[in-house]
mmCIF file of the N, C-alpha and C atoms, coordinates in Angstrom:
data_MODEL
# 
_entry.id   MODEL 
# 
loop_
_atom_site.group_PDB 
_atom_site.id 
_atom_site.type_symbol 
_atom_site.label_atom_id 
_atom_site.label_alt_id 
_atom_site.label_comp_id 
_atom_site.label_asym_id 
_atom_site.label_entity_id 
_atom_site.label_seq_id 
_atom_site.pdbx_PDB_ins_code 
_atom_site.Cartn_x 
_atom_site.Cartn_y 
_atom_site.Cartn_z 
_atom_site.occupancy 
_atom_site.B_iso_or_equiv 
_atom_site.pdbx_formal_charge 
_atom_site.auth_seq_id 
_atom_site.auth_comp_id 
_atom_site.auth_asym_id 
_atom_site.auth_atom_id 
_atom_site.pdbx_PDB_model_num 
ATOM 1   N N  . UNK A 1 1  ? 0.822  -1.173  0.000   1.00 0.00 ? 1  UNK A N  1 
ATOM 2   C CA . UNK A 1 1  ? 0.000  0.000   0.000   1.00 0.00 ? 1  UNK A CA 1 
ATOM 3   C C  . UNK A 1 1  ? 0.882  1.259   0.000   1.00 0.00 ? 1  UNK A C  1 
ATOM 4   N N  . UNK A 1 2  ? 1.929  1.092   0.480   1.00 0.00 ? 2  UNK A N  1 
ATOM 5   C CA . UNK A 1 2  ? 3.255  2.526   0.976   1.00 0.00 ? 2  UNK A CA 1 
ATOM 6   C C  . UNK A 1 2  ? 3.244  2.755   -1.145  1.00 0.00 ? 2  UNK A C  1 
ATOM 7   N N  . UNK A 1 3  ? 3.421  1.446   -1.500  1.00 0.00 ? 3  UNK A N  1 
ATOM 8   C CA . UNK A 1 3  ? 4.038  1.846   -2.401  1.00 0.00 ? 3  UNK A CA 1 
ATOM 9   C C  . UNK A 1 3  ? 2.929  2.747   -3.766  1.00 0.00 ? 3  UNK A C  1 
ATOM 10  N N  . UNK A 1 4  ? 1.580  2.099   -3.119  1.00 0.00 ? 4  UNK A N  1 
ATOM 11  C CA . UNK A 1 4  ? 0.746  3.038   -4.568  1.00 0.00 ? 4  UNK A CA 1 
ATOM 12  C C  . UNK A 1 4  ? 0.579  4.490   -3.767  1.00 0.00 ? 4  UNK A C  1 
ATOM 13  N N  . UNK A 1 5  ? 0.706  4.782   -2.906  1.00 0.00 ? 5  UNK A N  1 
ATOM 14  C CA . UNK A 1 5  ? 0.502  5.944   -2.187  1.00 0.00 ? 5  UNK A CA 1 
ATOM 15  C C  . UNK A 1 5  ? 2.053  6.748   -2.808  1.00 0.00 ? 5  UNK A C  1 
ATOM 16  N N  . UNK A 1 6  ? 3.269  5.984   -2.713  1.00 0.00 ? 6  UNK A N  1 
ATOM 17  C CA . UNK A 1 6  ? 3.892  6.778   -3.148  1.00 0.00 ? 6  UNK A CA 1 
ATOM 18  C C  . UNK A 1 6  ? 4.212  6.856   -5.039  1.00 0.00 ? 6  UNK A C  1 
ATOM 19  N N  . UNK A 1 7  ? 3.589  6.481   -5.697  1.00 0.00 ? 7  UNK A N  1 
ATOM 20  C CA . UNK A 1 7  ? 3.551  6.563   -6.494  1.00 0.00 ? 7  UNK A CA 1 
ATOM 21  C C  . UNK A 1 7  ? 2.346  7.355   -6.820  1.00 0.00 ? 7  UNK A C  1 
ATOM 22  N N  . UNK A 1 8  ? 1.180  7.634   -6.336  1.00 0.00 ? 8  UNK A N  1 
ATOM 23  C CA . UNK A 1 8  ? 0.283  8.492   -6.386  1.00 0.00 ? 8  UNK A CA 1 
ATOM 24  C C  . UNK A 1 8  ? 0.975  9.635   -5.750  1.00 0.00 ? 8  UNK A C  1 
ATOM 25  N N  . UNK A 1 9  ? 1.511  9.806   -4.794  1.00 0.00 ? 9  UNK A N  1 
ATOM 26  C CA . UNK A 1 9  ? 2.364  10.948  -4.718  1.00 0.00 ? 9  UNK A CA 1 
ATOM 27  C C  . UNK A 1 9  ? 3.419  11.896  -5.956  1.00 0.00 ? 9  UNK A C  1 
ATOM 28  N N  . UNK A 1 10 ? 3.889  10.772  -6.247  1.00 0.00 ? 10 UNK A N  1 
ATOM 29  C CA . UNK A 1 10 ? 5.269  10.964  -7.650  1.00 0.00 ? 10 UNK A CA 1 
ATOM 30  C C  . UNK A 1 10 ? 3.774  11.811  -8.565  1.00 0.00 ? 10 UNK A C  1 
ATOM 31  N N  . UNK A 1 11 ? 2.902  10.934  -8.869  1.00 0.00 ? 11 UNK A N  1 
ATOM 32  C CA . UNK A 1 11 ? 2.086  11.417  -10.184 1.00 0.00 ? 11 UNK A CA 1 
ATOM 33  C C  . UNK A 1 11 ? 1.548  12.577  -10.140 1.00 0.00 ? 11 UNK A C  1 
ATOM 34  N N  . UNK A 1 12 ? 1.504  12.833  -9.210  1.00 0.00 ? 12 UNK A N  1 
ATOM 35  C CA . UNK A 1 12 ? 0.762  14.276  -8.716  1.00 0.00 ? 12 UNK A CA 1 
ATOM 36  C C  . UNK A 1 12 ? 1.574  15.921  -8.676  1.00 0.00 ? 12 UNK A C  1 
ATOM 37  N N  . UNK A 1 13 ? 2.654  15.200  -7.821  1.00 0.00 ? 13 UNK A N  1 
ATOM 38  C CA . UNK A 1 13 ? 3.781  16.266  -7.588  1.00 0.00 ? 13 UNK A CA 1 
ATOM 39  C C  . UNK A 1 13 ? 4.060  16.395  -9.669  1.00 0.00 ? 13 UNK A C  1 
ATOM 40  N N  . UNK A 1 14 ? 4.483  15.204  -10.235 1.00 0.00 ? 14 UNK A N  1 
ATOM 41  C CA . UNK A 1 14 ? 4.846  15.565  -11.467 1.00 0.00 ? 14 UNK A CA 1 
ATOM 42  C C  . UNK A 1 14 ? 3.591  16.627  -12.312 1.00 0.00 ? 14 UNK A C  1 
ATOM 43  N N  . UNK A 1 15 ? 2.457  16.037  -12.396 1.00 0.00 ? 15 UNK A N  1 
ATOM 44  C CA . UNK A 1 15 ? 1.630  16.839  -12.974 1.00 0.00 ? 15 UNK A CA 1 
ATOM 45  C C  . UNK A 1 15 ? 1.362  18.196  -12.248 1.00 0.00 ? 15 UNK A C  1 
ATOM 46  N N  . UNK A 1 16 ? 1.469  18.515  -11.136 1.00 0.00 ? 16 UNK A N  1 
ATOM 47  C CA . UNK A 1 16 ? 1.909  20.275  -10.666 1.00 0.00 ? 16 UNK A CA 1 
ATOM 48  C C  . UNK A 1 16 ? 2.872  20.933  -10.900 1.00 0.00 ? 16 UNK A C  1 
ATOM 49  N N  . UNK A 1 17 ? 3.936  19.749  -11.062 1.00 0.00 ? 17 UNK A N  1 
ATOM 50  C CA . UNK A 1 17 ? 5.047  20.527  -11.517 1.00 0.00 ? 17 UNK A CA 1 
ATOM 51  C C  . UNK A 1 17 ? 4.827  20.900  -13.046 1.00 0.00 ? 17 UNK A C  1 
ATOM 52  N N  . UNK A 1 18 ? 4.705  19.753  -14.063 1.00 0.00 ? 18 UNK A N  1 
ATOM 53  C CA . UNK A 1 18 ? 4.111  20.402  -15.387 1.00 0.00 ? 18 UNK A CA 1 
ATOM 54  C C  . UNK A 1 18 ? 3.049  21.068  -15.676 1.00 0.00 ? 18 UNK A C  1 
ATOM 55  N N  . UNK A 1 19 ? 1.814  21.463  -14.435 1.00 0.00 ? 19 UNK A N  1 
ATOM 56  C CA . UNK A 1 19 ? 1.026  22.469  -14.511 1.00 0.00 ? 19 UNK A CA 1 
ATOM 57  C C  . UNK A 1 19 ? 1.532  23.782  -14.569 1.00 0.00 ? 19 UNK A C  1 
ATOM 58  N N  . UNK A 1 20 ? 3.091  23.908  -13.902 1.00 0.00 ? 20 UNK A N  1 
ATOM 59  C CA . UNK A 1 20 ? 3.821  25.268  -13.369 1.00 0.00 ? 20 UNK A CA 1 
ATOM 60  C C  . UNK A 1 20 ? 4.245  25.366  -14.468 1.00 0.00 ? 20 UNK A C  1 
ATOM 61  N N  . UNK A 1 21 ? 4.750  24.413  -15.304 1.00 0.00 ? 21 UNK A N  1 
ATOM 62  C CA . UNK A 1 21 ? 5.642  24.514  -16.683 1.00 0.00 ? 21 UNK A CA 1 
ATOM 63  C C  . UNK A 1 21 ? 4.556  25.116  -17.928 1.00 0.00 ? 21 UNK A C  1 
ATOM 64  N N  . UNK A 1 22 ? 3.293  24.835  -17.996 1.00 0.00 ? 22 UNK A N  1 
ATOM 65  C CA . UNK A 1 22 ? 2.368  25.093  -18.721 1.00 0.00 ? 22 UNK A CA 1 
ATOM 66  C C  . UNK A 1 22 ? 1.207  25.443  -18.226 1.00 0.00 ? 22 UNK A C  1 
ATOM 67  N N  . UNK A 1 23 ? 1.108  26.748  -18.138 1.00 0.00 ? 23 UNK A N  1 
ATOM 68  C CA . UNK A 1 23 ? -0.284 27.412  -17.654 1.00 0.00 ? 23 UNK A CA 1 
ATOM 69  C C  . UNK A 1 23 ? -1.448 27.466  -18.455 1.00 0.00 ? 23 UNK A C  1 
ATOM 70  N N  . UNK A 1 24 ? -1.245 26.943  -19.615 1.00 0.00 ? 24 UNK A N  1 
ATOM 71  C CA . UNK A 1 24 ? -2.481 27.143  -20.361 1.00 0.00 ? 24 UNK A CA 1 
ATOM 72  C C  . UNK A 1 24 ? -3.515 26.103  -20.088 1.00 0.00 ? 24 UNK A C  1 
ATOM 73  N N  . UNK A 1 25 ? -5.238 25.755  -20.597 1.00 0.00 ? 25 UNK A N  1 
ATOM 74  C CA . UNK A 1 25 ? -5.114 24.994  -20.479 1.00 0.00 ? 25 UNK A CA 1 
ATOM 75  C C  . UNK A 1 25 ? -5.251 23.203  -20.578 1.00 0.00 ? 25 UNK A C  1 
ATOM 76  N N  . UNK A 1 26 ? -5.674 22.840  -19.894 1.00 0.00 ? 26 UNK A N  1 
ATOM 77  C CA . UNK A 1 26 ? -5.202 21.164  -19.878 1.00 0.00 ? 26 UNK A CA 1 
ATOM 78  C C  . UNK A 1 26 ? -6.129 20.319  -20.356 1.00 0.00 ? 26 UNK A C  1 
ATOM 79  N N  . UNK A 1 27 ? -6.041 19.906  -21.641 1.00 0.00 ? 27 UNK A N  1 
ATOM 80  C CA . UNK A 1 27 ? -7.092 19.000  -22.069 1.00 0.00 ? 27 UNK A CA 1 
ATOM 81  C C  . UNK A 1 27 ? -6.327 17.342  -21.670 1.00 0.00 ? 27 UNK A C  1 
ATOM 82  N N  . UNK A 1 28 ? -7.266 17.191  -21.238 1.00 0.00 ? 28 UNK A N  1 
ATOM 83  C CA . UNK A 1 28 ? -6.819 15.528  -21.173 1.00 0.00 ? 28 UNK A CA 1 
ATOM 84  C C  . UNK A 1 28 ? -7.330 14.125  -21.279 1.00 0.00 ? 28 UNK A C  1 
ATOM 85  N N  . UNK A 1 29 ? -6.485 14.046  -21.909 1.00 0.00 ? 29 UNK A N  1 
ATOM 86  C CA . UNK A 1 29 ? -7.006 12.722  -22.863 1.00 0.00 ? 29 UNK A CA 1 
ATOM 87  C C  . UNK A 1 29 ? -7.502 11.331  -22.178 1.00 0.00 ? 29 UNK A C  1 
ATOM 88  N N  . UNK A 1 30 ? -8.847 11.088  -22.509 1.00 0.00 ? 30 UNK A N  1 
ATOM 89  C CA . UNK A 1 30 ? -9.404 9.543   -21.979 1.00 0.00 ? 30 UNK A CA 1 
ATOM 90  C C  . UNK A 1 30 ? -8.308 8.591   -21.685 1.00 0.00 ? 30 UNK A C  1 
ATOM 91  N N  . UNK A 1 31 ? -7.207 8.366   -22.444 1.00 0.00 ? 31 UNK A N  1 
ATOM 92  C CA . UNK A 1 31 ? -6.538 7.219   -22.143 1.00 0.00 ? 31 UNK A CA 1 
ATOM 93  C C  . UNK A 1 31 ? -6.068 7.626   -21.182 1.00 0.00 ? 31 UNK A C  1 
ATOM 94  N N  . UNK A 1 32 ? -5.778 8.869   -20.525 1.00 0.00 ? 32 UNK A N  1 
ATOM 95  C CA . UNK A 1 32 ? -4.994 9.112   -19.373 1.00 0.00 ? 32 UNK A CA 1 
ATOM 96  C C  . UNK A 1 32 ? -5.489 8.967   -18.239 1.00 0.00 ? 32 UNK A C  1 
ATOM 97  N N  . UNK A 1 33 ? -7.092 9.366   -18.144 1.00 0.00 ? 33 UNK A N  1 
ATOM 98  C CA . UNK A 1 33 ? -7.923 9.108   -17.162 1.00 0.00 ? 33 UNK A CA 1 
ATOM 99  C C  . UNK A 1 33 ? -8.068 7.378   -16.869 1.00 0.00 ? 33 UNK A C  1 
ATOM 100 N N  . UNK A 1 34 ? -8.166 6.756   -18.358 1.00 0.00 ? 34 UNK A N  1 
ATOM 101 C CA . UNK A 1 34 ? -8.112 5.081   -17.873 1.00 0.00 ? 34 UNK A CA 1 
ATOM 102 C C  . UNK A 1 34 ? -6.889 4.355   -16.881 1.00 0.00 ? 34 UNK A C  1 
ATOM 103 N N  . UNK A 1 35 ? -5.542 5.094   -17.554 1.00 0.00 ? 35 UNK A N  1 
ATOM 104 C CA . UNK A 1 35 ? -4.598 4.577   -17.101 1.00 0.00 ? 35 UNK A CA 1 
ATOM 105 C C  . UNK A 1 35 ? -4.619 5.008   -15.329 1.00 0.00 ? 35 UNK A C  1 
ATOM 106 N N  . UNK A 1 36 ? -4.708 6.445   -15.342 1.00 0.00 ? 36 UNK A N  1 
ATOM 107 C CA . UNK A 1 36 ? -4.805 6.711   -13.986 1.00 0.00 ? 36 UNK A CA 1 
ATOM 108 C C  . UNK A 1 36 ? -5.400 6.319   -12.684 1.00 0.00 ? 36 UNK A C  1 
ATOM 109 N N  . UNK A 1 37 ? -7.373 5.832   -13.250 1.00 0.00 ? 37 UNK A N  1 
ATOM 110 C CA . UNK A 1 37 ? -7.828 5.244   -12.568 1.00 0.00 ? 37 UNK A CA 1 
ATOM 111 C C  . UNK A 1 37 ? -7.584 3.524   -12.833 1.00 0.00 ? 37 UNK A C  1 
ATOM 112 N N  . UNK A 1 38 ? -7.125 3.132   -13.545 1.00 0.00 ? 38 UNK A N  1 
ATOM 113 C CA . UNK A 1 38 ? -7.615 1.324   -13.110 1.00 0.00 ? 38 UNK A CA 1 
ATOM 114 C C  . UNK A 1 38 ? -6.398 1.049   -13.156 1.00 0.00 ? 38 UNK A C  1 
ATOM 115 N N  . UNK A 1 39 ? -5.123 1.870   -13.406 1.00 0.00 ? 39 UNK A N  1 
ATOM 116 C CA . UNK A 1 39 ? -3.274 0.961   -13.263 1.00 0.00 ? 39 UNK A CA 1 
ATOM 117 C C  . UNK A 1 39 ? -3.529 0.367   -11.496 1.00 0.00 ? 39 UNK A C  1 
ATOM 118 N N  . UNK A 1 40 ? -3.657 1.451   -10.861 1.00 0.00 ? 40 UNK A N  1 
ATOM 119 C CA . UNK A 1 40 ? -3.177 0.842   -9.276  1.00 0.00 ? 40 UNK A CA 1 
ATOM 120 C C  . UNK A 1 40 ? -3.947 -0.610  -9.327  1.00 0.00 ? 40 UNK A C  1 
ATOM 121 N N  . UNK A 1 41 ? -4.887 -0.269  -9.158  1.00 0.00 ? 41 UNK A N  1 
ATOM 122 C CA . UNK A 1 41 ? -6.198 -1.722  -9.108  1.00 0.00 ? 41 UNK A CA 1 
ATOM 123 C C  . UNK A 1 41 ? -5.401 -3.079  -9.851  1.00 0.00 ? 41 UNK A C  1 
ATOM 124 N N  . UNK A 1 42 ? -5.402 -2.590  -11.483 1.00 0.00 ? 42 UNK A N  1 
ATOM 125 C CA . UNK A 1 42 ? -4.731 -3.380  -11.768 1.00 0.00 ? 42 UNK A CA 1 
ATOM 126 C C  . UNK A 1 42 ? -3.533 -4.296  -11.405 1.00 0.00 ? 42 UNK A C  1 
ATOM 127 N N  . UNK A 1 43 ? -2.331 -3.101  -10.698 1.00 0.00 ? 43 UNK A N  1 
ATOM 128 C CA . UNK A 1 43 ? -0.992 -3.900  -10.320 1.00 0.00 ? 43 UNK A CA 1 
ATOM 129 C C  . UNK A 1 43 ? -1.433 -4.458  -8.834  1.00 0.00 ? 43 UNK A C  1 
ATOM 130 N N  . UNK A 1 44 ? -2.337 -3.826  -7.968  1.00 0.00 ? 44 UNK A N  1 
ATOM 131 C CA . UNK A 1 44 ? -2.219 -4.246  -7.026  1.00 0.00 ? 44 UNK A CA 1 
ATOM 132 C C  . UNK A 1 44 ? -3.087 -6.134  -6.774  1.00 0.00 ? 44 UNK A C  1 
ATOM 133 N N  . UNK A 1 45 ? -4.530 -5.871  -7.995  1.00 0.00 ? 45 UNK A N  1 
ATOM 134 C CA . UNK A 1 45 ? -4.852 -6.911  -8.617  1.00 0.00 ? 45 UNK A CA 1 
ATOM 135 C C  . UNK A 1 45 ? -3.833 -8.638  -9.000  1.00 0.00 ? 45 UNK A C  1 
ATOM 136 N N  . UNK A 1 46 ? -2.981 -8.302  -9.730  1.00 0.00 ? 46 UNK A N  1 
ATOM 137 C CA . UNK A 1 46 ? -2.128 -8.823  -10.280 1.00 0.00 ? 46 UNK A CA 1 
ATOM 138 C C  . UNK A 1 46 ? -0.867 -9.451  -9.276  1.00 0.00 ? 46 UNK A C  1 
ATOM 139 N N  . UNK A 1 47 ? -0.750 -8.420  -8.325  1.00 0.00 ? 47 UNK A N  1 
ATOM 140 C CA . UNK A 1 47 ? 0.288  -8.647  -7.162  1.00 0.00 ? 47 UNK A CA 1 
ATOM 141 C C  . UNK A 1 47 ? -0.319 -9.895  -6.245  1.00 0.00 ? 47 UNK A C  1 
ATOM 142 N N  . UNK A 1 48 ? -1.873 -8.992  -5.748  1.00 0.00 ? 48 UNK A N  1 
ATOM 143 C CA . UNK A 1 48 ? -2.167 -10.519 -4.873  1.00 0.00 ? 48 UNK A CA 1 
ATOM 144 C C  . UNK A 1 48 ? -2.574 -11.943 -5.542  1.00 0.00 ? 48 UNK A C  1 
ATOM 145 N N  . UNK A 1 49 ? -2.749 -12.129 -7.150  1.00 0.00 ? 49 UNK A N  1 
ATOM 146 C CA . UNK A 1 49 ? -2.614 -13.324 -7.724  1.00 0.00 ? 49 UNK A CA 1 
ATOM 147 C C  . UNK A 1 49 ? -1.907 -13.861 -7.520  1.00 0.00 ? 49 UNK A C  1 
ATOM 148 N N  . UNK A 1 50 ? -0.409 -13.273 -7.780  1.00 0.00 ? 50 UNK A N  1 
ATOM 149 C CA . UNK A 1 50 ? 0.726  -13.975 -7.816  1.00 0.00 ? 50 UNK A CA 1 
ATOM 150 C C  . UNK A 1 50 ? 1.156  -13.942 -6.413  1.00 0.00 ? 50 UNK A C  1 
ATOM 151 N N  . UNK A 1 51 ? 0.850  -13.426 -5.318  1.00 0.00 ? 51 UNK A N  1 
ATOM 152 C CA . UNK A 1 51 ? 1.514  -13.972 -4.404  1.00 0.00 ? 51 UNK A CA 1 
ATOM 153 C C  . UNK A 1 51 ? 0.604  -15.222 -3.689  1.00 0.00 ? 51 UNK A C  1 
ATOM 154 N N  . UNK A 1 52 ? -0.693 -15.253 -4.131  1.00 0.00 ? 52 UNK A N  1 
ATOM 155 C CA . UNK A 1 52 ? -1.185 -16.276 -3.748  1.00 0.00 ? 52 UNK A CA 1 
ATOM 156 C C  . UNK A 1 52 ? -0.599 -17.555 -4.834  1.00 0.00 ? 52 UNK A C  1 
ATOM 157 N N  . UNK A 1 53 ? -0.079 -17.276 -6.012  1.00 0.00 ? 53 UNK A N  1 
ATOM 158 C CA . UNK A 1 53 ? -0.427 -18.550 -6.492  1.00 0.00 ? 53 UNK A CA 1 
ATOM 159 C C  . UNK A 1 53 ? 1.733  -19.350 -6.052  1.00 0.00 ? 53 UNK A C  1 
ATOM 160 N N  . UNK A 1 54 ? 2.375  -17.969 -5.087  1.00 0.00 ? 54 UNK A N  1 
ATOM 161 C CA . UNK A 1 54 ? 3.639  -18.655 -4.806  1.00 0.00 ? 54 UNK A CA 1 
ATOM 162 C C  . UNK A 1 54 ? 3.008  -19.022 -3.502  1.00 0.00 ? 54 UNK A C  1 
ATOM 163 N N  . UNK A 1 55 ? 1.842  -18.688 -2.828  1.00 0.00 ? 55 UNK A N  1 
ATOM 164 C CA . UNK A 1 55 ? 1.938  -19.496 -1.402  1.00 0.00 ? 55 UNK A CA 1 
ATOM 165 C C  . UNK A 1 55 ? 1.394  -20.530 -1.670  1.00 0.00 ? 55 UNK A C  1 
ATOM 166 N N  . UNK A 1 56 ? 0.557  -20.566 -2.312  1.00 0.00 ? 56 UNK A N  1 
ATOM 167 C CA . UNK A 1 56 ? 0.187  -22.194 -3.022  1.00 0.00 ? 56 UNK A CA 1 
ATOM 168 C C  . UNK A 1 56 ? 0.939  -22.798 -3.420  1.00 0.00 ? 56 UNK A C  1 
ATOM 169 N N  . UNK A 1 57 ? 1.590  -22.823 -3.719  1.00 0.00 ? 57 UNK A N  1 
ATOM 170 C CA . UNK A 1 57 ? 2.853  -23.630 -4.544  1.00 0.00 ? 57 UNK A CA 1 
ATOM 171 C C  . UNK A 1 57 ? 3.682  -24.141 -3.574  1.00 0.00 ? 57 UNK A C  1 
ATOM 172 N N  . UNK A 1 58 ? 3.703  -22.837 -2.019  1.00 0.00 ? 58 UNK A N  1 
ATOM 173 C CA . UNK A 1 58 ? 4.899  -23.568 -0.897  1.00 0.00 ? 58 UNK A CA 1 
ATOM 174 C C  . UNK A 1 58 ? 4.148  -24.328 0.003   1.00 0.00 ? 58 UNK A C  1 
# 
């Protein structure tokens, strides 16, 4: 969990920082909104598969 928090951190700080770089403004594109909302879900999805399918295995 530390780790999507800090990576939701990184994404944020970056996009304020390129808000400061570009004041005009911000159209943004569907794929960005997909990626943004369903990546965490996804990796975190994907993480507890596989760690269930190594405790199964031990």
């Amino acid at each position: 969990m530390a780790i999507t928090w800090s990576l939701a951190l990184i994404v944020s700080a970056g996009l304020r920082f390129w808000g400061f770089q570009h004041p005009k403004e911000f159209i943004i594109r569907p794929v960005l909104v997909w990626i943004l909302l369903f990546s965490p879900s996804v990796v975190l999805g994907l993480w507890l598969i596989l760690f269930s399918i190594k405790r199964q295995d031990s």
